[in-house]
N, C-alpha and C positions, 0 to 999 in steps of 0.2 A: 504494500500500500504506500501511499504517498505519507512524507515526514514534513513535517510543518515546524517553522523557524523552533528552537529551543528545544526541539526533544532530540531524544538520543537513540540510538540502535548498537547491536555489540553485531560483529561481524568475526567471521573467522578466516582466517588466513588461507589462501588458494596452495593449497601444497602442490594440486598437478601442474603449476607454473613454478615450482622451487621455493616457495615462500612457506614458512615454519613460525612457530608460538602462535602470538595471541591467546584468545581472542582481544577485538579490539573493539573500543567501543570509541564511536563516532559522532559528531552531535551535528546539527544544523546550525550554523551561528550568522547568516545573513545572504544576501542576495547580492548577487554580482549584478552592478547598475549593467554591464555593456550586455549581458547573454540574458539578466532576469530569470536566472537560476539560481535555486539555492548554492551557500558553499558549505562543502563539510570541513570539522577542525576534530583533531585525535584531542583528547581530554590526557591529562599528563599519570590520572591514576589507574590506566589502565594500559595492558601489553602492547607489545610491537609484533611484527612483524616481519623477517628477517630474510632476506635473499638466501640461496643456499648454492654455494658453488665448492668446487673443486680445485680451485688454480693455485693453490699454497697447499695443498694436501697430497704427501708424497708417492711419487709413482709405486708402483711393485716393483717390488724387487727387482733387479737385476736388469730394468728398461728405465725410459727419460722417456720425459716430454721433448716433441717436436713440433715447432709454429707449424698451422697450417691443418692438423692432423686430426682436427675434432675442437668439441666444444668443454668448457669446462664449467658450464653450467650443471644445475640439479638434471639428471633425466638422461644428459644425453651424450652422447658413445663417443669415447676418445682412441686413438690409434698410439701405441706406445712403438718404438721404436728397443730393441733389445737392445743392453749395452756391448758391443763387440768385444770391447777391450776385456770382459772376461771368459770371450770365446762363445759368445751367445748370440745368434744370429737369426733374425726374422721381425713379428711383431707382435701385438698383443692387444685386442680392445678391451674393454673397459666399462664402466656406466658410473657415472657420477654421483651417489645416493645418500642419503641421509639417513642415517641408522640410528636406535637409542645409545650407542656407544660414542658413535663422530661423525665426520663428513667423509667419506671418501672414495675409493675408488672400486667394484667391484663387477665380475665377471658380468656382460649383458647377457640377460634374459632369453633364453633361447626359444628360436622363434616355433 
């Protein structure tokens, strides 16, 4: 339904886009003169919200990150390059996930 100036609504976090915690709750606090739509504002006692990626979280073992090779967002499938130098040759996908333990890197989902 429609929200009317001062009230509030809690909302929860879109995780199939990578976004984690909350919930968050959200208020109406005024009208934007140029569009004459309301605008929302986060209220400061309530959760966030949190992107969720892979780009600081260490590859497996024995492979590196290669520009170019995949995303290192939540979701989606990274190509690892093996490390040669300890005689390890080929490559290795991946999936970028968020787990109750951390963030990181694990086998994709066979299809």
């Amino acid at each position: 339904g429609n929200t009317t100036y001062s009230q509030r609504k809690v909302f929860n976090c879109d995780t199939a886009t990578g976004y984690f915690g909350g919930p968050v709750t959200l208020g109406c606090v005024g009208v934007n003169a140029a569009t004459s739509r309301g605008t929302w504002a986060m209220f400061p006692d309530n959760g966030t919200c949190n992107l969720v990626g892979c780009a600081n979280a260490a590859p497996p073992d024995g492979y590196f990150l290669v520009p170019g090779r995949g995303g290192t967002n939540y979701g989606r499938n990274y190509t690892f390059q093996c490390d040669s130098s300890l005689g390890w040759y080929g490559a290795y996908t991946a999936t970028c996930e968020n787990t109750p333990a951390s963030i990181g890197w694990a086998p994709p989902p066979r299809a």
